[in-house]
N, C-alpha and C positions, 0 to 999 in steps of 0.2 A: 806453422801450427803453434809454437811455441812464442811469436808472439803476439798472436793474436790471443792464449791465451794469458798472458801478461796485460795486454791490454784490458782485458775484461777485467783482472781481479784490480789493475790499478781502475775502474769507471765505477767498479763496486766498491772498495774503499770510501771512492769521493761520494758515491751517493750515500754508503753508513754515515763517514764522518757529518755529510752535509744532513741528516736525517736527527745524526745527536744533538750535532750543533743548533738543530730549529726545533727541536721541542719545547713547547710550553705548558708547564704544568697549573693545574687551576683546582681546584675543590669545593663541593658542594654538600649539605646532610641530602641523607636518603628522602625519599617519598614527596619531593616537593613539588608543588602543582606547575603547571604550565605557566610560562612566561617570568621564570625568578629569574634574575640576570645571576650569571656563575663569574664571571671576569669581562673581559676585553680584548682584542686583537690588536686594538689601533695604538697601544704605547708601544708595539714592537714593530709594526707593520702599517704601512701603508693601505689605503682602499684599491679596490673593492676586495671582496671577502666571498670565500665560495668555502661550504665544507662538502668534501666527498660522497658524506655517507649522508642520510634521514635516519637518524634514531631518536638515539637520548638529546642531541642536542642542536639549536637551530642558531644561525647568527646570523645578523644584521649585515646586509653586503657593502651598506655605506658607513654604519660607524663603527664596526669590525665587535660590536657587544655582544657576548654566547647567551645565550637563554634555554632554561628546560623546554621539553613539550609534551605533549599530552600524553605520552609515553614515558611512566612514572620512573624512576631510580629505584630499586630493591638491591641493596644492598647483600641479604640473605638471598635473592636468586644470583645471583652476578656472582657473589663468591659463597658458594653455600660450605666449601671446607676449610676455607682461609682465617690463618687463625696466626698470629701475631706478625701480617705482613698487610698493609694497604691491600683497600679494594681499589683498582680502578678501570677507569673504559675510557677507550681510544678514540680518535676520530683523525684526518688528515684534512687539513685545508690550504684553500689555494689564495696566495696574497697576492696585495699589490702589484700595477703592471704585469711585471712577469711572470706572473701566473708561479710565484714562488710552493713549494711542498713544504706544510709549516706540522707537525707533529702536534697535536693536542691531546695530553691529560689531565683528567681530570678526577684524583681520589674521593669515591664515595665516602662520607665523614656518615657511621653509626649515628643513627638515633635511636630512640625506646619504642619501637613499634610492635615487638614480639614479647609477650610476657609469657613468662615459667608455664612449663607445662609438664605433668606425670606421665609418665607411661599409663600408670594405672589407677582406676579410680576409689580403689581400696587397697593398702597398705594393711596386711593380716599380722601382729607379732604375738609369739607367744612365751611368756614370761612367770616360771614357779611361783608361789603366793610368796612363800617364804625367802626370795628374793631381797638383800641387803638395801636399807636404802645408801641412795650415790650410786647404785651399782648403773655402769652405762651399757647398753644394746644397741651394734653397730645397727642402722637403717640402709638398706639397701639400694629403695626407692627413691632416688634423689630427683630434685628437679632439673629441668632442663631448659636453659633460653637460646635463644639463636642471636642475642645481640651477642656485640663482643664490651672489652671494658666494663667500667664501672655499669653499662646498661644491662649487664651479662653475668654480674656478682648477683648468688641470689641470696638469702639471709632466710631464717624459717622460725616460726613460733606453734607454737599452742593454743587452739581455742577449745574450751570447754573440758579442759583435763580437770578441773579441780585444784586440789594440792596435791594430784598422784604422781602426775610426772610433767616433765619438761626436757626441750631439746635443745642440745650445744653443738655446736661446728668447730671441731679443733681439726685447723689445716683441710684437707680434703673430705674426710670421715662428717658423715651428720652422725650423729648418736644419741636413742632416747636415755632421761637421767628417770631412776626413782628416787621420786620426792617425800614418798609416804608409803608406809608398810601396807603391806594388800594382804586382802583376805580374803579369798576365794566365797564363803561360805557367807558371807555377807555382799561382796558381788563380783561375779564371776566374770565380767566382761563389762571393760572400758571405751566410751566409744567417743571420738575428738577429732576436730580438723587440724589438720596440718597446713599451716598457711607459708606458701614460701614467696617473697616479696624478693622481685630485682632491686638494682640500685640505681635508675634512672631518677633524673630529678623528679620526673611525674613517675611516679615507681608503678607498675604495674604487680599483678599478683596470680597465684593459682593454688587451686587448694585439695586436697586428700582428706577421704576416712581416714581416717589411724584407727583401727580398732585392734585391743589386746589383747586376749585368753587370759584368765588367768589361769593357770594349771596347777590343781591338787595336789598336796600333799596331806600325809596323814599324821595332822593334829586337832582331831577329834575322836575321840574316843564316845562307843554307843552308851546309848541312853534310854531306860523306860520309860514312858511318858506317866505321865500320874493317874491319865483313865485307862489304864490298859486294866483287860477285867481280871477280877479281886475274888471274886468267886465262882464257881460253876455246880450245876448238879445233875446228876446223871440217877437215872428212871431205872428202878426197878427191871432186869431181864434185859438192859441193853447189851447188845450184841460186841464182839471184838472188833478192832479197828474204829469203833465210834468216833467221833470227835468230840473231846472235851470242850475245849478251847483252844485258841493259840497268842499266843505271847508272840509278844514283837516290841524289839527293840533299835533303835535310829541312829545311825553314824552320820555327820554331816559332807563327811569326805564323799569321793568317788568311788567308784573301780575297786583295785582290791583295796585300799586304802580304806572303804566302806564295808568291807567281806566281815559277817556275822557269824558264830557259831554259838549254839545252845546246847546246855547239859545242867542234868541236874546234880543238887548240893549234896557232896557228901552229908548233909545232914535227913537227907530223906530218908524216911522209914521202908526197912525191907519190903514192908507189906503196901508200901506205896510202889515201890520199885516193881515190884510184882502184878499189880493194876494195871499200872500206866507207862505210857513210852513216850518217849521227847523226841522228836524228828530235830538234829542238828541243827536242818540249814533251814528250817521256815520255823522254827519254835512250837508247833502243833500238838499237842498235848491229846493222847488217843488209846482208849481199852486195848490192855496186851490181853485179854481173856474175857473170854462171855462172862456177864457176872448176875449171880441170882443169890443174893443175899436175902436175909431171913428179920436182920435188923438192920437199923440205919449207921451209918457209917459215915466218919468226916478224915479227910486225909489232908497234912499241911504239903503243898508243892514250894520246893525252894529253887528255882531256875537261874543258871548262870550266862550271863551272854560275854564271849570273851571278842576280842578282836586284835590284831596284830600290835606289839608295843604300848600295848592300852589295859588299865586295872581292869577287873570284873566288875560286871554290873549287875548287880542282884533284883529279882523282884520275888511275890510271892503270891499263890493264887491255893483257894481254899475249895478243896472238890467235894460237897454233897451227896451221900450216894444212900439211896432211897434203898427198901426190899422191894422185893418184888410183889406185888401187887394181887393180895386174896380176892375171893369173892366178894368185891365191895360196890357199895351204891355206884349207878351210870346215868350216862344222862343223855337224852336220845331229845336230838336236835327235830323239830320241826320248824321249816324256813316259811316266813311271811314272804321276806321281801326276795330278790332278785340273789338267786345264787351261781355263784361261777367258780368252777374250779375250787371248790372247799372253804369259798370264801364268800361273805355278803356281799352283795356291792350295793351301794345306795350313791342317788346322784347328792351332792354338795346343796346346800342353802334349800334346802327341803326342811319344813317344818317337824316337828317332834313323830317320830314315825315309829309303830312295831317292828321289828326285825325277825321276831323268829319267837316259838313256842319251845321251851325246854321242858321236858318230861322226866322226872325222876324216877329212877330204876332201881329199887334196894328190896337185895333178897335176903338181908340178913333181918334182924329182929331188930336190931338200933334203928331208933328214928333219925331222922338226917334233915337237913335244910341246905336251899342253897343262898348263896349271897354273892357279890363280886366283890374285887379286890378294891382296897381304895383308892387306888391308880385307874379304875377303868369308865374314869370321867371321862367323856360327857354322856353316858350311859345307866339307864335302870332296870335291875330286876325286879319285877312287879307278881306275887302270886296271886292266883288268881284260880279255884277250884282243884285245887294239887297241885298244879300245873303251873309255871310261872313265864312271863312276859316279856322280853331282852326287849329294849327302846331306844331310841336317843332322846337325853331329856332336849334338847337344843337342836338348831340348825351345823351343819357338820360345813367347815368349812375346808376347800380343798388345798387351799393356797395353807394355813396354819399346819390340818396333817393329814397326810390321803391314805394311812394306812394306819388300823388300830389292831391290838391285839387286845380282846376283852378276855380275864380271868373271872370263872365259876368255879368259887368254893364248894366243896360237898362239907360239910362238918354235922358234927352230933347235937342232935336238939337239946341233948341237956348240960352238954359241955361244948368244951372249948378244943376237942380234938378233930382236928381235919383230916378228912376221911379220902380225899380228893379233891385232883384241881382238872378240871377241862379248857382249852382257849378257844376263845372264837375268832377267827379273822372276818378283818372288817373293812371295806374296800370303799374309800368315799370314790365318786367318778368325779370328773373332773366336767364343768359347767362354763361354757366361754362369758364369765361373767368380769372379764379385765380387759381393759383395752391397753394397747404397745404403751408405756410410759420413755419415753426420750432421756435419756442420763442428763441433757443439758438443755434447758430453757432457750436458749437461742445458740448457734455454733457459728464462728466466726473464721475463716480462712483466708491465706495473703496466698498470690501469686505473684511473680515477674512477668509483663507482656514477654513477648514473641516468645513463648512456653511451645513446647514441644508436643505434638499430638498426641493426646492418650495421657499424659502425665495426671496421678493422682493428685486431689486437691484434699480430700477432708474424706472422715469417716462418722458417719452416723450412727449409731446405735440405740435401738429400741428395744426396751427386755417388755414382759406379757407372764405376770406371775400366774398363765394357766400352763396347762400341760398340753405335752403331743400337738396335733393340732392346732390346738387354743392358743399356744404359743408361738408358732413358727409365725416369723414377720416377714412381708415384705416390704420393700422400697421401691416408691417410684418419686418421679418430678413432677409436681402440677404446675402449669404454666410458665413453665419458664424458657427461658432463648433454648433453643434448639443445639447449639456451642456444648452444652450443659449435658452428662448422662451417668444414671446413677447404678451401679450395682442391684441388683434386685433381692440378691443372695443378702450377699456384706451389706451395704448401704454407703461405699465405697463411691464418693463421688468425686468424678474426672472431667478433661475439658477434651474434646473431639479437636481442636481448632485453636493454631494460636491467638493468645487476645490481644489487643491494641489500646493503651490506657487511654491514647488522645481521642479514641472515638469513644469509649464507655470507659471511667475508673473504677466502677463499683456495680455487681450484681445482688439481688434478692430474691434466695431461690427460697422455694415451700416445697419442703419432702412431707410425703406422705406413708407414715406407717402403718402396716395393715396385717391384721392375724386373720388365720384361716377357718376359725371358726364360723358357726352356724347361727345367724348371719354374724358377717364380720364386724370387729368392730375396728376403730381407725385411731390415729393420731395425728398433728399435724406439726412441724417445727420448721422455722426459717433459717434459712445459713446467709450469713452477709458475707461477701466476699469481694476483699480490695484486690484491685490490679497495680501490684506495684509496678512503678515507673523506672523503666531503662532509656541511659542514655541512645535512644535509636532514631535521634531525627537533631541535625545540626543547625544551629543557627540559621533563621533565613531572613535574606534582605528583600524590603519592602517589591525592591525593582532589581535586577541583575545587574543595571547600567544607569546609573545617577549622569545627567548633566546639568550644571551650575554655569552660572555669568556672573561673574563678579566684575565692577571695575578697578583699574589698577592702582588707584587710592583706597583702596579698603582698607578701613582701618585695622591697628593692630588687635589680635585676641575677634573680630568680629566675623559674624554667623555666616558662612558659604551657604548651608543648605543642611535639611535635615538628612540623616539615612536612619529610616529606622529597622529593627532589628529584631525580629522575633526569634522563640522556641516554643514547639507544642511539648516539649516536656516536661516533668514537672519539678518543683524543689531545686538542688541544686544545679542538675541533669536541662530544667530550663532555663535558667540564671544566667545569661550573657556577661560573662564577667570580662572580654576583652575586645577591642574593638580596635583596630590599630591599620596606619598604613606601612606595606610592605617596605615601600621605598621610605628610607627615609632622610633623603636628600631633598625634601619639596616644604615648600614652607606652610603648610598647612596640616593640622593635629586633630584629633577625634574627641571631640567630649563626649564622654559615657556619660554625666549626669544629665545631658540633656541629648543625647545621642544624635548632636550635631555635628559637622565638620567648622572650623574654625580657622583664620588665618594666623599664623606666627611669626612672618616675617614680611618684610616689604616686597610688592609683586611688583613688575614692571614689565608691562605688553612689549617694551621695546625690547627687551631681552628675551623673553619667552611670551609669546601668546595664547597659548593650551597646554594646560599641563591633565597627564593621562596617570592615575592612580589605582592600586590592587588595592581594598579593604579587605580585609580578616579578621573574622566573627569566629570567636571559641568562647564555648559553655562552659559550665562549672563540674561537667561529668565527669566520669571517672571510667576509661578515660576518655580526654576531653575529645568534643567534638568540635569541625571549624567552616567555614564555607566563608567565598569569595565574592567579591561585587566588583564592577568596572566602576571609574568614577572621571568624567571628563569635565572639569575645568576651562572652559573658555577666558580670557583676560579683554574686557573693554578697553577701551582706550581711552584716557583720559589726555586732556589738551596740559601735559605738564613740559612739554619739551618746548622753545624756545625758536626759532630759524635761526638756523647757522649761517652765515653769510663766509661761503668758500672761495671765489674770487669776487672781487678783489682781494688778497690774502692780507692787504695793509691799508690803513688811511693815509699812508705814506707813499702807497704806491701812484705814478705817474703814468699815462698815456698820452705819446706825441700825436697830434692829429693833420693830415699835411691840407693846408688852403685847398686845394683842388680837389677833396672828397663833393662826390655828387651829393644831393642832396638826394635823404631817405637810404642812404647809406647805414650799415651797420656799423659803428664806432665800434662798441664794445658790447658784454656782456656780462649783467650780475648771475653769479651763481650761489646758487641758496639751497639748501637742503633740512627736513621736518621731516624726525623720528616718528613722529604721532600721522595716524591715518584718517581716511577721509577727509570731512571738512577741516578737520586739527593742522593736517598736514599740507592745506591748500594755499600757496604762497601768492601774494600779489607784491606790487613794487610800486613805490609814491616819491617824484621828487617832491621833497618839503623844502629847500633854500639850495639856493645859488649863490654864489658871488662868482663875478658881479653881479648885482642885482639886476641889472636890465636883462631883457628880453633875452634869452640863452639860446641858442642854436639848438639845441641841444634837446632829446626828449624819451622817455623809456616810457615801452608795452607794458602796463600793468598786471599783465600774467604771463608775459616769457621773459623780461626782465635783460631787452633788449634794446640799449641806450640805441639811438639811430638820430642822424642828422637832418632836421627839422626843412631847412633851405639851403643857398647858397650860404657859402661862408663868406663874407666881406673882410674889408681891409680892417674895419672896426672890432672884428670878432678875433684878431689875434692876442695872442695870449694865454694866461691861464684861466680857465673856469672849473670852480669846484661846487659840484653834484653833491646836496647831499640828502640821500635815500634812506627810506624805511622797508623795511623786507616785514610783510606781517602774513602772519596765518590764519584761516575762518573761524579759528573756535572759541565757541560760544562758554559763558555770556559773554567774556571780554577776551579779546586776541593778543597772544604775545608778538611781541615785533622785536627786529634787530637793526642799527643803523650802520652805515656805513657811508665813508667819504670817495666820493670819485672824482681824479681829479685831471683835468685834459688840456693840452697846453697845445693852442692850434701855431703850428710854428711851418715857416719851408722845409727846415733841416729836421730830419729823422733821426735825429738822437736821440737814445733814452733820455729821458726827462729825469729830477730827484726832487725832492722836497724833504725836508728839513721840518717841518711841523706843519699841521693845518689851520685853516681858518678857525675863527670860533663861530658859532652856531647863531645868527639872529632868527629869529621868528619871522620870517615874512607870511604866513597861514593864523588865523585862529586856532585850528587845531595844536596843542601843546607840543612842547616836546619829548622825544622819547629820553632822552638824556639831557642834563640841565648843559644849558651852554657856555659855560664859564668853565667847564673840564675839558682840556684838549685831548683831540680824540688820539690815539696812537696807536688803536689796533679799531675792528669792526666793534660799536655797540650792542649790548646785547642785556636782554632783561633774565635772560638764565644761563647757566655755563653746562654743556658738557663734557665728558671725560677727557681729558689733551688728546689721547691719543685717537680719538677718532674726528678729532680735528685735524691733527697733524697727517691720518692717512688723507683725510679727504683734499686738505692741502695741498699737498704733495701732490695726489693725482693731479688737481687743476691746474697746479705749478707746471703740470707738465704740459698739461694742454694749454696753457699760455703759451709755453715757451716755443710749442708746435704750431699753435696760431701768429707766433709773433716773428718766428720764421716765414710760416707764407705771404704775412703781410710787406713784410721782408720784402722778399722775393719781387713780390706786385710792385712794391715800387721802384727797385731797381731795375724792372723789368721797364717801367711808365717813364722812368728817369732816359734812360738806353733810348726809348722810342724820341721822346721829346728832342734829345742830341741829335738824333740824324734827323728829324725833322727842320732843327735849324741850321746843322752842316749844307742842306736840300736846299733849303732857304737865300744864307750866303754864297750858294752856289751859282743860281738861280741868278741872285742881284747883279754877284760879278760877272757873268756874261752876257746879261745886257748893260753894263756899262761899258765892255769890250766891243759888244755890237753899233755902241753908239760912238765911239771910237771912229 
């Protein structure tokens, strides 16, 4: 038991240690789209490549590359508490052969994807008027990001405070500053954004009411106003408790800070005291006694209004107080027009009308007359058989004044003493002769598309200088989009349905205002209203998936292919301002000014033939918007590659060829090899000179580039003969070619052959030469070079398959050699016993 479990903890050991020892760490930012490569496998590992899991990340089985997938990185879900340690996420994969457990992480690197946000969408502070300026109020409300770092700092200002306040950040604390002395009483309440800005390089933002109180204190002291009434007079026989008058005086403070109290001036007269009473708390001036006075009587009132911490305020009001009233002239109303309630009523914009017949009633012996007061325009009394006439000289209009009081004098026909005054009230009605007037000639409102259902847009208002009825307005919509609905009440008009700028930016609606009058009458006023533009629609490309042919001489700087780029938004929101490829290991760049792709460095089909590119399109919003397009590159093939000519590896090199090869025999073989495809890469083979000149054995297959022996070989034909070949390719208009010397020494003895330098070149063809002949050759000619080293692999391998052909040729004829010996051991066998036999 004990060592088996030894054993286990030394297999768990090796699998930790072997689990630490193979982790690779990688990093990628948050939120990145499908297919961005994160690192590699293959500088630590061998192929093939498996990873365990399908999530976040996918890799390539053969060239061991990690790539995102459609399955985005969120950095705030994956670590929503982590806060001064790496985010990261795991995966295990399996390498090379062995199917090795290789450890992958990969730390999510923050970006700016999450801006500030409030708890709450008003911030309430309340702050005395009399508040210090400088004085700072901690803010409670702070914002909140979910980036971390510099993306997660947030920074905060002030929009629309004025000069009253402003906000500072010392260390953790935000706190408001006053900037400017407040006063409650001039305005009571401040209302401002709070804007609090991250510190990402594209900073994002979020914003708050701020609004303040100001809260009262008491520095005002009350005040009379200057029409507060000056005099009163009080009738003959009024009763106690009457109401003289009331005074009123104005504190601008609040609460008790506003609390009034009234009394009068030690300088009042007893016999005023004795009259009249002062209510403290409303100033109300009122008969302490029924009074029936015999003469006229004036009394001065000296009234004090005091309030807390504050001087007195004085005013002064002057009470008239009549006798009481003998047997004196009356005046006994007979009504023309329409009477109600003690009162005339006459409709408005009625021509010069009677109102009523006054009869004069005097039982004493003075004669009397009546007249009105000179205030009681727009009115005449007219007599007319004792009897006199009340009129309007004029049309009465209801909107100027809808209630008159007319004063009748009684006075003495031969003097100037008034004997009495009677009022008449006078009731204009009111005539729906206005229609709704609009405060504003045309009203103009902004919204944001994707607006929220119901949100108010603008308020309308129509005033109707009639009354009751005549005035009350409503509101509706004429013709306008159905999106559209107005208050009936208010004139409060809202949108049912979010709007979209790229399908409409601007409406024109017709409100119509309507009073209730008999019949109605209308108004009409138009509201313009813009849809402002949000960024809500990203860049988009023409096509998802661009493919281009270029060939692989394209010049430097010149035109792949267009891609072009749209946005339905507007200003800077549709302003494509970046255009760029993901990778940017490829030799091709993105012109914005003409939103083409471009080449930038030299292509070459034989290293790469298709190259596969991500574009990325991001706006000018805020913040920005991006969208992706595939882009495939195909590379034609241009004829720029050369035939390489791989064996023979030298012009030096030598093949022995033995007298006895059959005729149509395989001697040798050239081997050639063309980069370039198609006809480019089509090789043919041409002897162009021999020596010796005469007729050569000798002859190569113009497309397998298979030297083969033409006849028998004769005794004539021993020696050396050197081949010398053109290797050419089909491409058009003109074909590269390569030369090379082959040189073949027909001997009995199979020995390597050497040579020491070759021929030089005569022309025996019209066709030129590819090389002048007066250069000795010492390696293959050729009209273009490629890189050594893919000469020398390709070398190398042929070297090898010589030396494995040069083996079995080997072989074959020591094998031919073996046979031929016992052929003539058989031979001399043969001869000597029939010489024996003839014996």
């Amino acid at each position: 038991m004990n060592l088996a479990c030894l054993l286990q903890r030394v297999l768990l050991m090796a699998s930790v240690r072997q689990i630490i020892c193979h982790t690779l760490p990688f990093s990628t930012p948050e939120e990145q789209v499908e297919g961005i490569k994160i690192g590699t496998l293959s500088g630590a590992y061998s192929p093939p490549y498996q990873l365990l899991h399908r999530g976040y990340l996918r890799v390539n089985e053969e060239t061991g590359d990690l790539y995102t997938t459609e399955q985005k990185i969120d950095r705030e879900s994956l670590c929503p508490s982590q806060e001064g340690r790496d985010c990261t996420i795991s995966d295990d994969a399996l390498v090379g052969p062995d199917q090795e457990v290789v450890k992958i992480t990969v730390v999510v690197e923050d970006i700016n994807d999450n801006a500030p946000y409030f708890e709450t969408n008003e911030i309430h502070v309340k702050i005395p008027e009399d508040t210090a300026v400088g004085t700072r109020v901690l803010l409670d409300n702070e914002a909140r990001d979910e980036d971390i770092g510099s993306n997660g700092q947030i920074s905060y200002r002030l929009e629309g405070a004025g000069a009253f306040f402003s906000v500072t950040q010392d260390r953790s604390a935000l706190e408001l500053v006053v900037e400017k002395a407040l006063d409650r009483e001039a305005q009571d309440k401040h209302q401002m954004v709070l804007v609090a800005v991250d510190g990402g390089s594209a900073s994002l933002s979020a914003t708050a009411s701020l609004i303040i109180t100001v809260l009262d204190v008491n520095d005002h002291c009350p005040e009379f106003s200057p029409d507060h009434p000056h005099t009163a007079t009080v009738l003959g026989g009024a009763a106690r408790g009457t109401t003289v008058c009331q005074v009123q005086a104005t504190d601008l403070d609040l609460g008790p800070n506003a609390q009034i109290t009234y009394s009068l001036s030690p300088q009042v007269s007893d016999r005023a005291r004795a009259l009249f009473q002062l209510d403290r708390l409303t100033g109300k001036i009122s008969l302490a006694v029924d009074v029936k006075l015999q003469a006229s009587e004036e009394h001065v009132l000296k009234v004090v209004a005091d309030s807390p911490l504050c001087p007195a305020a004085l005013t002064q009001v002057i009470v008239y107080m009549q006798p009481v009233a003998s047997l004196e002239p009356a005046i006994e109303i007979k009504f023309v027009a329409e009477y109600k309630n003690q009162t005339i009523v006459l409709r408005e914009n009625e021509p010069p009308t009677v109102l009523a017949l006054l009869e004069l009633r005097d039982t004493s012996s003075i004669q009397v007359t009546l007249s009105l007061e000179a205030d009681s325009m727009p009115f005449t009394l007219k007599e007319q058989g004792g009897n006199y006439l009340l009129s309007t000289s004029k049309p009465l209009d209801f909107e100027l004044c809808s209630d008159y009081r007319v004063t009748v004098v009684i006075s003495e026909a031969q003097g100037k003493h008034i004997r009495g005054r009677q009022v008449i009230k006078v009731a204009v009605e009111d005539v729906n002769d206005n229609a709704p007037q609009f405060e504003q000639l045309h009203y103009q409102a902004e919204i944001e598309e994707n607006n929220k259902p119901g949100v108010s847009l603008i308020q309308v208002r129509a005033s109707d200088a009639d009354s009751q009825r005549n005035a009350k307005v409503s509101y509706q919509l004429i013709q306008s989009p159905l999106v559209f609905n107005i208050d009936e009440a208010t004139g409060v008009l809202s949108v049912s349905k979010p709007l979209d700028r790229e399908r409409q930016s601007a409406y024109v609606l017709t409100v119509l205002a309507r009073d209730q009058g008999s019949p109605p009458l209308e108004a009409l006023v138009s509201v313009s209203i813009n849809v402002l533009d949000q960024n809500d629609n990203p860049p988009t490309f023409l096509n998802p998936r661009f493919v281009f042919f270029i060939p692989e001489s394209i010049p430097h700087l010149a035109q792949v292919g267009k891609i072009g780029v749209m946005d339905a938004d507007d200003g800077d929101n549709g302003k494509v301002v970046d255009v760029r490829i993901l990778d940017e290991h490829v030799p091709f760049a993105v012109d914005l000014s003409q939103m083409t792709l471009r080449s930038t460095a030299e292509v070459d089909r034989e290293k790469q033939d298709r190259y596969e590119l991500l574009l990325l399109a991001t706006d000018g919003g805020s913040p920005p918007r991006s969208s992706t397009a595939f882009v495939i590159i195909f590379v034609e093939d241009v004829n720029d590659n050369c035939p390489q000519v791989i064996l023979p590896s030298s012009n030096l090199s030598c093949l022995t060829v033995s007298p006895s090869t059959r005729a149509g025999s395989t001697i040798t073989k050239i081997y050639a090899v063309d980069r370039d495809s198609g006809m480019n890469s089509d090789i043919t083979f041409q002897i162009i000179g021999r020596q010796p000149a005469w007729p050569s054995p000798f002859q190569i297959d113009p497309h397998s580039g298979n030297i083969t022996l033409a006849g028998r070989l004769a005794g004539s034909d021993h020696g050396m003969h050197h081949l010398f070949i053109v290797v050419s390719d089909g491409g058009k208009p003109a074909p590269l070619k390569a030369t090379v010397w082959v040189n073949l020494l027909v001997n009995e003895t199979l020995e390597q052959c050497h040579l020491t330098s070759v021929p030089l070149y005569l022309s025996q063809t019209p066709e030129p030469p590819v090389q002048s002949a007066q250069e000795p050759l010492n390696k293959p000619v050729q009209q273009c070079t490629e890189p050594p080293w893919v000469i020398l692999l390709c070398g190398l391998g042929m070297m090898v398959f010589s030396v494995c052909m040069l083996l079995v040729a080997t072989g074959i004829c020591l094998k031919q050699k073996h046979v031929k010996r016992r052929r003539e051991k058989s031979m001399n066998f043969g001869e000597n016993h029939e010489l024996k036999s003839l014996r």
